[in-house]
C-alpha positions in Angstrom: 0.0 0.0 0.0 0.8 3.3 -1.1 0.1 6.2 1.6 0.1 9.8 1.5 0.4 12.6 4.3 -0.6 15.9 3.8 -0.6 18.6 6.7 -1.5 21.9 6.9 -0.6 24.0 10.0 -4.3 26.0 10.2 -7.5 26.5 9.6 -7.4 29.2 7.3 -4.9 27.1 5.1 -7.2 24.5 4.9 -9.8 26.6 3.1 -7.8 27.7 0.5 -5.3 25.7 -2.3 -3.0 24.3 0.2 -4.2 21.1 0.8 -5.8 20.8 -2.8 -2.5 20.7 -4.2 -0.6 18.7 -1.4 -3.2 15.7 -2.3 -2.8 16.3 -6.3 0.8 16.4 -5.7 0.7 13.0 -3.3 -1.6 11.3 -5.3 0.3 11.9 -8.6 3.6 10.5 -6.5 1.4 7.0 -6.8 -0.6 7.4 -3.4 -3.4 5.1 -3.1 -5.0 6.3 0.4 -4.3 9.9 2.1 -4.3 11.1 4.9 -4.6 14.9 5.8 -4.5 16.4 9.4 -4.4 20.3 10.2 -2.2 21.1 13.2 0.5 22.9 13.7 4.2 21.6 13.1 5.8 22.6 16.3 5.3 18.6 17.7 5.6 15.7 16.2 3.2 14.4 19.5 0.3 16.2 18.2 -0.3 14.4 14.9 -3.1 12.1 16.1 -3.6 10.5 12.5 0.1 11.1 11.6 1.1 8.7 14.0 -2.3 6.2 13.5 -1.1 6.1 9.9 2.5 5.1 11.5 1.4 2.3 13.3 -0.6 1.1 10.3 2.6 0.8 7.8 3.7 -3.1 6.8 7.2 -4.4 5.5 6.5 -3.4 2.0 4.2 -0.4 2.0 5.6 3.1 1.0 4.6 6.9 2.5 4.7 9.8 0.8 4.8 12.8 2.3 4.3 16.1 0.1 7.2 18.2 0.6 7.1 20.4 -1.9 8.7 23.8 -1.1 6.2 26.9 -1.9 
């Protein structure tokens, strides 16, 4: 399984292009699920689907993560 991570740090980026073009961009990279979260990048501890997607990875599976500089 292919998965994708996408993350914007607010609200307000989450209604406008940012995350549109994050999953276009993951997606096009060969990602077969995605998952998005909006929080803010100071912690690594408060990405609740970040780390459920972690635990989920297999031998074999790949993540993508969309970082493409703007």
């Amino acid at each position: 399984m292919k998965y994708g991570y996408i993350r914007v740090s607010s609200k307000s980026q989450e209604q406008n292009t940012s995350l549109t073009q994050q999953r276009a961009d993951v997606i096009a990279a060969g990602a077969e699920m995605v998952v998005e979260e909006v929080c803010s990048g100071g912690t690594v501890a408060n990405r609740p689907m970040f780390s459920e997607m972690i635990a989920k990875l297999r031998a074999g599976d790949e993540l993508i993560i969309n970082a493409k500089a703007v």
